[in-house]
N, C-alpha and C positions, 0 to 999 in steps of 0.2 A: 875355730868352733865358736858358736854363737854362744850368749848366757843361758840362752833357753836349751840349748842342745846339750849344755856343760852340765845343767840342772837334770837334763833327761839323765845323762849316762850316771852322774850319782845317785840319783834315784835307784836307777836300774840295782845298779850293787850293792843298794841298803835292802831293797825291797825284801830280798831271801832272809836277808839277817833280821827281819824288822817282824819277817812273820813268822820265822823259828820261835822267837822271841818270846810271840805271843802264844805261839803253840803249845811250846816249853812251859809257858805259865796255866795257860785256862784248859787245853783242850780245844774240842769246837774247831776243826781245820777249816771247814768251809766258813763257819760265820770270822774266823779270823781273817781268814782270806780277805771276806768282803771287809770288813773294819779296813784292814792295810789299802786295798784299795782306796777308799775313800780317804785315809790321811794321803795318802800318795797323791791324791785329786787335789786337796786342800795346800801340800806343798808347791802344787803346780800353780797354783792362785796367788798366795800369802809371799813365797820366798823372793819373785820378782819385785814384788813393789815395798815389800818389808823388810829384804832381806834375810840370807840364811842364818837361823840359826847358830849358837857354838856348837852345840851338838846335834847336829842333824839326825841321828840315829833317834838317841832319847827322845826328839819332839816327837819325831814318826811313832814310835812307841807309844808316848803317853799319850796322843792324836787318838791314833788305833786302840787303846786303851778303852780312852772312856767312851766312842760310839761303840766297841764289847760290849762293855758293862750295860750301857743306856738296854742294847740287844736280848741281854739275858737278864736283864732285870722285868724287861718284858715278858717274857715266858714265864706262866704261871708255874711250870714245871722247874722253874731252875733249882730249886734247892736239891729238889730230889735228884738231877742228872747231876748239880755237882757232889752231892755223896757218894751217889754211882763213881762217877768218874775218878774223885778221890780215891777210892779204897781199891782200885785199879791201879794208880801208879807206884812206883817207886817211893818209898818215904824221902829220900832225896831230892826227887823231880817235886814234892807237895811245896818246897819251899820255893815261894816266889823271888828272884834276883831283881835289885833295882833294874830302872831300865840302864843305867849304864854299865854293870855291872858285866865282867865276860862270863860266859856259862864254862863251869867247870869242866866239863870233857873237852869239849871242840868247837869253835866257833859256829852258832847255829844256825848257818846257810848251809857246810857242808851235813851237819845232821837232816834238817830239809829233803839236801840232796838224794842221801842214803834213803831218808823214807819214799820217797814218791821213786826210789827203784826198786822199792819193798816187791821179794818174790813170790808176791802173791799175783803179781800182774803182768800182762801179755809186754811185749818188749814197744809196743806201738803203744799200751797204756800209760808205759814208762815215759814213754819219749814227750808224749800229749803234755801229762802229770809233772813234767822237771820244765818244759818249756812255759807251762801256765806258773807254775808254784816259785818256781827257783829261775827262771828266765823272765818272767814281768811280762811275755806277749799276750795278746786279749788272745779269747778264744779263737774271735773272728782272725786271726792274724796266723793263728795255728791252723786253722780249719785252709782257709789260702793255702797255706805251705803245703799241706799235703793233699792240697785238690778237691775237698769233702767239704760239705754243707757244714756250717755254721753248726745250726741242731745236732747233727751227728758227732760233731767234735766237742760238743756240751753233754752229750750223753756217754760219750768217751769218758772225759774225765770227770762226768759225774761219778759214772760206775766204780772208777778206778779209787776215787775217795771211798766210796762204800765199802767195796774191797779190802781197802786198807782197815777202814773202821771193823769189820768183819774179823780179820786177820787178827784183831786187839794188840795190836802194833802202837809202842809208845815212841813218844818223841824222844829218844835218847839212842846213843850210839852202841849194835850191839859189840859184845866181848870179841877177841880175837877166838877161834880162827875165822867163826862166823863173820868181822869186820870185813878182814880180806878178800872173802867172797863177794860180800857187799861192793865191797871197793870195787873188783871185777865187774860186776853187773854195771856202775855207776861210770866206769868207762867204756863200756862196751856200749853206753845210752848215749852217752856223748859221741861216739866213734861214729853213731849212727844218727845223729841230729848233723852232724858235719858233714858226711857223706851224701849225706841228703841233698842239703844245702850246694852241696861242690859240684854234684850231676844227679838233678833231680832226674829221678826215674822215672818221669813221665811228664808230657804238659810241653811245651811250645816255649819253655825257658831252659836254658842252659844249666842256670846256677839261681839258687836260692839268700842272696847276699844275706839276709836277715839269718839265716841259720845259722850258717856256716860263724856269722861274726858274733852270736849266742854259744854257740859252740865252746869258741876260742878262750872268749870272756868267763863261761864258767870253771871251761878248765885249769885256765890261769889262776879261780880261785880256789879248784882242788888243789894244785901246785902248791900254792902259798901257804895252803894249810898242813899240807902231807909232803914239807920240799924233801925227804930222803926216799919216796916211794918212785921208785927207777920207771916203772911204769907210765905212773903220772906226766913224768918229764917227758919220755917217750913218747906219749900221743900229741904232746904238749906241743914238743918239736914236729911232729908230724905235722899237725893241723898247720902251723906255721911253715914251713919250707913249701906244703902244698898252696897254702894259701898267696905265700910268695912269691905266684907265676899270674894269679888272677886274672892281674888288669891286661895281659895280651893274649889269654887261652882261648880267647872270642874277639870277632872282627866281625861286627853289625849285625852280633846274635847270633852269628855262626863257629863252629869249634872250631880253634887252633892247634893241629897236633905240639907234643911237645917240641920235636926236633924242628920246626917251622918257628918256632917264637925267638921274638927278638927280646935277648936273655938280660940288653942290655937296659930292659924295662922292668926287671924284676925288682921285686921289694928287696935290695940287700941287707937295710936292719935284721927284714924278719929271716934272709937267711942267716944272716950273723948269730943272731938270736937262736935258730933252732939250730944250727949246726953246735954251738957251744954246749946247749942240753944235750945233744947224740953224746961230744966228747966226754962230759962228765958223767953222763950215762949209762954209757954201753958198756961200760966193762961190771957193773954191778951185777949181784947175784942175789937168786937168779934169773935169768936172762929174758925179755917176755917180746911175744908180738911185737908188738907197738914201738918198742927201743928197734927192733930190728927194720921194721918197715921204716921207720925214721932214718935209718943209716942208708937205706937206698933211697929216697926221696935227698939226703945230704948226696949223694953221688952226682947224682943228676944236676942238683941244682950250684954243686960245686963245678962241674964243665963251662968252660968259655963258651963251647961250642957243641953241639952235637957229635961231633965227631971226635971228641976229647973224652965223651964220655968213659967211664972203666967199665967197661959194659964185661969181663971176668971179674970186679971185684962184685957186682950187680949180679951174677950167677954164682956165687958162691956166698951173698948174704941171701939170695933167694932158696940157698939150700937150705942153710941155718934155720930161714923161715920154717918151711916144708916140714923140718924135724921137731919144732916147736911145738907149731900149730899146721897141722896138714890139713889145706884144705885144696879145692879143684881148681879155685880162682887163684889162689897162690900158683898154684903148678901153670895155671895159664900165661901167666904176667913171665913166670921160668922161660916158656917157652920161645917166647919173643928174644928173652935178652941170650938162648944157648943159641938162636938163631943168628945173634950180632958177632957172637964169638966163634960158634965152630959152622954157620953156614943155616942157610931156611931148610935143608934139607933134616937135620940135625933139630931142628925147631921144631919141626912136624911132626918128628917122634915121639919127643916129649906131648904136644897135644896130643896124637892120637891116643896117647894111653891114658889122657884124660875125658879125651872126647863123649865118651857114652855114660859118665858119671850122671847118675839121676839129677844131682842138685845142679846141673850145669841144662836141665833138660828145656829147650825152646827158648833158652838165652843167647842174645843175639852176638856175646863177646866173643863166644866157638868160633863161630864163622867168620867174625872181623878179624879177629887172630891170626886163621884159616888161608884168611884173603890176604892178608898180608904180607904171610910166608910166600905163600905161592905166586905172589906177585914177585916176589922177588927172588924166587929161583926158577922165573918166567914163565911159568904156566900159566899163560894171563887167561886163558878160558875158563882151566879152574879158578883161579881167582874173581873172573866175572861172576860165578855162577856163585861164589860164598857170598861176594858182595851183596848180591839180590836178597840171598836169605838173611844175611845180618841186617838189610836195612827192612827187612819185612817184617823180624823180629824186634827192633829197636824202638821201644817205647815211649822213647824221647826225642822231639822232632827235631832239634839241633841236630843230636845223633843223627836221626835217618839222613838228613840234608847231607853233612858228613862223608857215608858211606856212597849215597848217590852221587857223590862228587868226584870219590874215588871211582868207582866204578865209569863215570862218563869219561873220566880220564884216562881208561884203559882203552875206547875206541868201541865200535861195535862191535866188533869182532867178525867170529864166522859166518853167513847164514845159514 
């Protein structure tokens, strides 16, 4: 890694802490915002040829600081918004902390966090909002990820700020049980910035590397800050085992099923890594999603081979799942692995009693599922005819290539 890249990634990980900071002190999200950017700018200049810093935090701070201050010293309004804003917080939050100083609840990246998944905003608000505020990517960088004009994804988390200002939501962490709802939400943002990232749902790319390695990064520092929450570890380990198949899931843009990749290319750290959080994980209580999807993502990635797989211990943590969190996509991914163990006939039963579920309605995984049972309890006709429609529904053009490759490989068939 280069100095300038070494400089990018610490940046990166001050930046949430840097504008909590400043939130925590004045208020003003948006002109914070812009302040942190602009010290972030200034470290990009100054630290290569001056050198960094002792404390790189502080200077970011009192950087961000004074272009604030110069900001609202400007506005002939400011006295009157900070009396407003004063008699609005907490008498604890009124007291400004030096800039080195820790903020007494929680470190105030994960507070950041918690707010920009404040319930007052749609889950695509969230995801915008924690990607710009708490991930460091420009707009323009967000707006890519998710295929949408530039403008539109400025007007996203324009609104999404308003919203929060609206909501009169302060920068501090709420009380329990309210946290742990929070906490929820804040993985379930991340679950879904990474999934993104891993099979973007649309677009002429596979995978989103930028996300998915935003993802990681954030979550490693909910971890750090909440390490006894079984959850946290859970997704933790997740994102990591999935993301430890990467570099061979694609061959020249094109998908690599799992059972085809050469395992011998796999990131072993990170399965080391995540398989260690499943074990000190899973047996905590009580028991959530995320620990559990994690224990089948370690099955997988613990096989030499595809055919070493424990494809019964993978049907009976996908029970586990089922009773947890029941959802149609769980019972789909079931259906494949009752197929490995008791037969594709046996697999199809389990989908078909999923099959007509509303949330499953014109998704292209039915049919790829579909097609792949029945490929392999030889009905290749049916299985052509799923193929067709999985890859007609498939949004993602890796994806479709994919299934059309399957299907060519079934033959013409009849006429």
């Amino acid at each position: 890694m280069s100095a300038g890249e070494a400089t990018g990634d610490r940046l990166a990980r001050l930046a949430p802490q840097v504008l909590g900071a400043l939130v925590r002190r004045h208020g003003h999200f948006d002109l914070c915002e812009d302040a942190v950017q602009e010290a972030l700018l200034a470290a990009t200049r100054q630290w290569p040829t001056e050198g960094e810093p002792d404390d790189p935090r502080a200077w970011l701070v009192r950087v961000a600081s004074r272009r604030l201050v110069d900001v609202l010293r400007s506005d002939s309004a400011r006295r009157l918004r900070e009396e407003r804003d004063l008699a609005r917080r907490p008498l604890a939050d009124r007291v400004a902390p030096s800039a080195g100083e820790a903020p007494s609840a929680a470190d105030d990246s994960l507070t950041l966090l918690v707010l920009c998944c404040h319930p007052a905003l749609t889950p695509s608000a969230q995801v915008a909002l924690t990607l710009r505020a708490v991930g460091g990517l420009t707009t323009a960088e967000i707006a890519r990820a998710h295929l949408v004009p530039e403008a539109t994804m400025a007007q996203r988390i324009s609104r999404a700020k308003a919203r929060i200002r609206a909501a009169g939501a302060t920068f501090s962490l709420p009380p329990e049980p309210e946290l742990a709802e929070r906490m929820r939400v804040v993985r379930h943002v991340l679950y879904l910035v990474f999934t993104e990232g891993h099979v973007a749902s649309s677009g002429g790319e596979l995978e989103r590397r930028d996300l998915t390695r935003e993802a990681i990064r954030l979550t490693c520092e909910v971890h750090r800050l909440r390490p006894d929450d079984g959850e946290t570890a859970g997704l933790l380990a997740l994102m990591l085992l999935t993301d430890a198949r990467r570099a061979v899931r694609t061959r020249d843009g094109d998908l690599v099923p799992l059972a085809e990749q050469d395992r011998t290319l796999w990131d072993a750290a990170a399965i080391a890594e995540g398989v260690d959080l499943v074990t000190r994980t899973l047996g905590r209580v009580p028991l959530g999603r995320y620990q559990v999807e994690a224990a089948i993502a370690a099955v997988h990635d613990e096989a030499a081979c595809a055919e070493d797989t424990d494809w019964a211990q993978v049907v009976a943590l996908y029970g586990v799942l089922e009773a947890i969190a029941p959802n149609p996509v769980v019972t789909l991914n079931r259906a494949v692995a009752v197929g490995e163990v008791d037969g594709p006939a046996a697999g199809l039963a389990v989908l078909d009693a999923v099959a007509d579920d509303a949330r499953l309605a014109g998704h292209h995984r039915v049919d790829a599922v579909r097609a792949h049972l029945l490929e392999r309890a030889g009905d290749l006709d049916g299985a052509r005819e799923a193929y067709r429609r999985a890859a007609r529904r498939a949004t993602s053009r890796p994806e479709q290539r994919h299934l059309e490759r399957r299907l060519a490989a079934l033959g013409p068939g009849r006429a």
